[in-house]
C-alpha positions as CSV (number, residue, x, y, z in Angstrom):
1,X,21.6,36.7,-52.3
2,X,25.3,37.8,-51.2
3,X,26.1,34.2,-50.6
4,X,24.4,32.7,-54.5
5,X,27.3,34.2,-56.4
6,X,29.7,31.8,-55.9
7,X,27.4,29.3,-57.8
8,X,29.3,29.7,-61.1
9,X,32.6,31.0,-60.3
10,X,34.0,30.4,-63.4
11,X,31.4,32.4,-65.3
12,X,31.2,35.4,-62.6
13,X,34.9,36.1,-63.2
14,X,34.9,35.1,-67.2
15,X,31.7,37.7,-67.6
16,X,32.6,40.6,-65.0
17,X,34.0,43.4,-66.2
18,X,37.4,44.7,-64.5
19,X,37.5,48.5,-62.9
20,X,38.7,51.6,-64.7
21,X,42.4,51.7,-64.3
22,X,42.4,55.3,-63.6
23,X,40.6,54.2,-60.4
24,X,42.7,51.9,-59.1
25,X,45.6,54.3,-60.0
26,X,44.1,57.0,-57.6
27,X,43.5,55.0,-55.0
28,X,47.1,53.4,-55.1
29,X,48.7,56.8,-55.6
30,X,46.7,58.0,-52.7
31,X,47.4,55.9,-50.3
32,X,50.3,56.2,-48.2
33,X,51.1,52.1,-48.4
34,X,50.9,49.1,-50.4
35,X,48.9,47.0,-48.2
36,X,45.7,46.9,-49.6
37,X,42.2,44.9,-47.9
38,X,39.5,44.2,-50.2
39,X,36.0,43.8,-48.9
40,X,34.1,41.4,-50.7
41,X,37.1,40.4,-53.4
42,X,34.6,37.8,-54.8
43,X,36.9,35.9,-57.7
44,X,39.6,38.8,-57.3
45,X,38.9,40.9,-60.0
46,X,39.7,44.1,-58.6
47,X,42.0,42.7,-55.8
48,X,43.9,41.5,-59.4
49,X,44.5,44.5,-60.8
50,X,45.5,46.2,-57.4
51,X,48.4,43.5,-57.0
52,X,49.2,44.1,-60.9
53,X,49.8,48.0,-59.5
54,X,51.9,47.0,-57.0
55,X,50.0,46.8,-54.2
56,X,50.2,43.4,-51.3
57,X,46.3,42.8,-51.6
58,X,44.5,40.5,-48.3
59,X,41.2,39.5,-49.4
60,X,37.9,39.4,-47.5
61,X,34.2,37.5,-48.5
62,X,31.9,35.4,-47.0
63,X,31.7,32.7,-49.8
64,X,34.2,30.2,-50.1
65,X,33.7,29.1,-53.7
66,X,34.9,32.6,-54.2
67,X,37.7,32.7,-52.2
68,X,38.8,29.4,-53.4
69,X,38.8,30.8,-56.8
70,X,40.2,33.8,-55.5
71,X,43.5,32.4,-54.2
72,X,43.8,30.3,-57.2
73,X,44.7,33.3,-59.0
74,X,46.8,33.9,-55.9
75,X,45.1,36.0,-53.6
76,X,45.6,35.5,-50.2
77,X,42.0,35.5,-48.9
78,X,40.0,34.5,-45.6
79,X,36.6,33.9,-45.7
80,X,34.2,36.4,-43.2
81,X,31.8,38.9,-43.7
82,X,33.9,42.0,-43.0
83,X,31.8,43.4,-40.3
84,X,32.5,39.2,-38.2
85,X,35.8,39.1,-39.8
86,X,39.1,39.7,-37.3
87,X,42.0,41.9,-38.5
88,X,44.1,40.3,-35.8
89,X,46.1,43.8,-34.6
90,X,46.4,44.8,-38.9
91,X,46.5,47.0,-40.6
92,X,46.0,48.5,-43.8
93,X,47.2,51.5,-46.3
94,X,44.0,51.3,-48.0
95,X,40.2,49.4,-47.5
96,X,38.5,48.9,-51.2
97,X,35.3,47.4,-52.1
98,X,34.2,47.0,-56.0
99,X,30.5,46.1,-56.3
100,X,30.3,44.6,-52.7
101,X,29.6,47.9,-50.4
102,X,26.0,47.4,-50.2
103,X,25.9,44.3,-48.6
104,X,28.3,45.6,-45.4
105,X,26.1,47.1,-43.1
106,X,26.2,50.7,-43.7
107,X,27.2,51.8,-39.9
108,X,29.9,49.0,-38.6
109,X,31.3,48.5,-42.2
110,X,32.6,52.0,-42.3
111,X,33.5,52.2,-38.5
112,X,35.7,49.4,-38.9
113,X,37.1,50.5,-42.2
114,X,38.9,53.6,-39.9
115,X,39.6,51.2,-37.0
116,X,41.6,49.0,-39.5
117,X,43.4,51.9,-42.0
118,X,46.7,53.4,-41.4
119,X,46.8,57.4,-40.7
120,X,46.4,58.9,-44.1
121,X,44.9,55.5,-45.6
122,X,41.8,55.3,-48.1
123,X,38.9,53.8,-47.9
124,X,37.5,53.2,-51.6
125,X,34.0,52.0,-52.0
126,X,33.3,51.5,-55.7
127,X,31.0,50.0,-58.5
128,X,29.5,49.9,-62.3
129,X,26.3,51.7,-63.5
130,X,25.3,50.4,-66.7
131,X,22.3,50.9,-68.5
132,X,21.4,48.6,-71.9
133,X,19.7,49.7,-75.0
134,X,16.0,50.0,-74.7
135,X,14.9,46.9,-77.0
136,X,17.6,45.0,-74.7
137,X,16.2,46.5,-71.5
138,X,12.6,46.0,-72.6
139,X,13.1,42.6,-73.5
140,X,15.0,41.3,-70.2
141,X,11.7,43.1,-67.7
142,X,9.1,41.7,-70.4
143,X,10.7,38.2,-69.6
144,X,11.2,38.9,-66.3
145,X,7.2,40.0,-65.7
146,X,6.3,36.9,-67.7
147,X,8.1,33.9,-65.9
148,X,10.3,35.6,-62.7
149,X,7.0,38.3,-61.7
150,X,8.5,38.3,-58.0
151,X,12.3,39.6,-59.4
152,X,12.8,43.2,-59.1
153,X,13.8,43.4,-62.3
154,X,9.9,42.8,-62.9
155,X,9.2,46.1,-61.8
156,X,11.9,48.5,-61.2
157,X,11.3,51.7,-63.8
158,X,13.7,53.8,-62.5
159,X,17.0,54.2,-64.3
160,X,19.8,52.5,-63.0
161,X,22.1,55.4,-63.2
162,X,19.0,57.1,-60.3
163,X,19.1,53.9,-58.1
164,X,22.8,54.3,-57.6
165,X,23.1,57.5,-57.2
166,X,20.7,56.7,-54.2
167,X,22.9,54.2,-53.2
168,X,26.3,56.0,-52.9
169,X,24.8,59.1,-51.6
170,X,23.9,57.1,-48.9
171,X,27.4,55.2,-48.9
172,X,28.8,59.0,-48.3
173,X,26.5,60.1,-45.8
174,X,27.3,57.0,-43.9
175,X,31.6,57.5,-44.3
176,X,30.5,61.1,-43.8
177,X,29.5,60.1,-40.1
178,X,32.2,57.5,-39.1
179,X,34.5,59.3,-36.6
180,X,38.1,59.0,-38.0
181,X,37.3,59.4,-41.7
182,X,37.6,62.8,-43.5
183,X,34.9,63.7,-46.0
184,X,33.8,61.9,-48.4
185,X,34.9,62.6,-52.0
186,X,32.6,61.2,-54.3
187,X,34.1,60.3,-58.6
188,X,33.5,59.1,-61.8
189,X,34.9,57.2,-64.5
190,X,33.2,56.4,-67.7
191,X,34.1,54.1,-70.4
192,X,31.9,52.1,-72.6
193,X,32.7,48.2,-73.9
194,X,31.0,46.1,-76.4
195,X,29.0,43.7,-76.1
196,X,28.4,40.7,-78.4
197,X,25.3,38.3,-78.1
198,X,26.9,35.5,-76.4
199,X,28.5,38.0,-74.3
200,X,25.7,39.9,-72.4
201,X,24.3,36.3,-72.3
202,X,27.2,34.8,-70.6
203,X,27.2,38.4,-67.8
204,X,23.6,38.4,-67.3
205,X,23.2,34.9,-65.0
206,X,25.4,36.5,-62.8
207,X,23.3,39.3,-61.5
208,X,21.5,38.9,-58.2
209,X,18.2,38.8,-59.4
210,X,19.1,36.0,-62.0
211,X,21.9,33.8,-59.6
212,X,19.3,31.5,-57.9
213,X,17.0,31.2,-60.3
214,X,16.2,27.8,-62.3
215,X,17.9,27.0,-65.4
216,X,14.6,26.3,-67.2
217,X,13.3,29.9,-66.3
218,X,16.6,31.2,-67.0
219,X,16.8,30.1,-70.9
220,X,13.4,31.5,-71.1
221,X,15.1,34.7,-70.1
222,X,18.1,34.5,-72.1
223,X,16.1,33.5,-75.2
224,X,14.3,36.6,-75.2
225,X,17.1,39.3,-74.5
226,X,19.3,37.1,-77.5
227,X,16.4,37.6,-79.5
228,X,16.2,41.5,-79.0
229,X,20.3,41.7,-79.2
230,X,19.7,39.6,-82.3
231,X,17.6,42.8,-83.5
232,X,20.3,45.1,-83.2
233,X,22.8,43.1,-85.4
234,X,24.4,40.6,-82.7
235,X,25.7,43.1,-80.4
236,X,25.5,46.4,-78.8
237,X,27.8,49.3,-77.0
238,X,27.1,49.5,-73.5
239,X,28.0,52.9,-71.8
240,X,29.7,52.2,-68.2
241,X,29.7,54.6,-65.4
242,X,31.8,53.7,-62.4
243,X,30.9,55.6,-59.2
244,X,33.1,55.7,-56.2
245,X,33.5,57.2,-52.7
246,X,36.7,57.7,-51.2
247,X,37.5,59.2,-47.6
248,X,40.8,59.8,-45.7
249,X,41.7,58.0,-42.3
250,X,42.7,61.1,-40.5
């Protein structure tokens, strides 16, 4: 599933949404450098808005469809998995991940995060929590139970906003075990965007569950979370949360 992203580049990058700019502001403010090494940069969305702060951003993933689009938008990029990938003797004022963090393995990523960083460099492992409006919600796992009854989104209850706090407390622990890395501060930024009906349409095929699944099954889908988006007047306000973790090379 880390690899099926790249199969719609255009629309990944159209439909993501960027990162809170007070993030990246921390993290650039933080570090003791400019030289920045995104893990998973994907189309460069985030390793984008680094360079736009002023920062010389190298970027890192293991799908080349995304780092071809990557470096269109002119992002020096080589394409690894971080844990295979060789820094060739350099270094870095700060490591960042957005949305990519869980598929480095939770041991060597961070171990070679603080082999890599500068004294007094960050490593910044980030991503979005978002939770739609019940009718939205309750159409998209109705769909999913009806033609994709193997997805996850099937059959996961649980809040997304409990599922990743899961997920970064485990991120912590992990950073919170690496020799060389300080403790783990863990943050928060909300924000909230709308979203119209053509919008959420356009984000939701690229989501893991959704990325490698048939277009016929994937209209089905659609059809019914436009229809339930339909209900609430054509679009919706989606309430972000974007959770981070951030340790010191010491």
């Amino acid at each position: 599933m880390a690899e099926s992203f790249g199969a719609d580049v255009e629309r990944y990058d159209r439909a993501r949404p960027e990162y809170p700019r007070d993030l990246v502001d921390r993290v650039v403010a933080e570090s003791p450098g400019a030289d920045v090494l995104d893990v998973g940069c994907g189309t460069g969305i985030e390793a984008r808005q680094f360079r736009a702060a002023g920062c010389r951003v190298l970027g890192v993933d293991p799908d080349a469809r995304m780092a071809a689009f990557a470096r269109r938008g002119g992002i020096d990029v080589e394409v690894a998995a971080f844990e295979d990938w060789e820094p060739a003797g350099r270094t870095f004022d700060a490591v960042v991940a957005g949305q990519a963090w869980h598929w480095v393995d939770p041991v060597a990523g961070p171990a070679k995060a603080a082999r890599i960083l500068r004294p007094g460099g960050l490593l910044a492992v980030f991503a979005h929590v978002f939770q739609p409006p019940a009718a939205v919600a309750e159409a998209f796992a109705a769909a999913c139970r009806r033609v994709l009854p193997g997805s996850p989104f099937a059959g996961e209850s649980r809040p997304a906003s409990d599922v990743y706090d899961v997920m970064f407390t485990g991120f912590a622990d992990a950073i919170a075990k690496t020799g060389g890395l300080g403790a783990p501060d863990r943050r928060r930024f909300t924000w909230e965007r709308t979203y119209t009906r053509d919008e959420w349409l356009d984000f939701l095929p690229t989501t893991g569950g959704l990325t490698r699944v048939p277009p016929g099954v994937l209209a089905e889908v659609l059809a019914e979370v436009g229809a339930a988006i339909d209900g609430l007047g054509g679009s919706f306000v989606l309430p972000y949360t974007t959770l981070a973790v951030v340790a010191r090379k010491y």
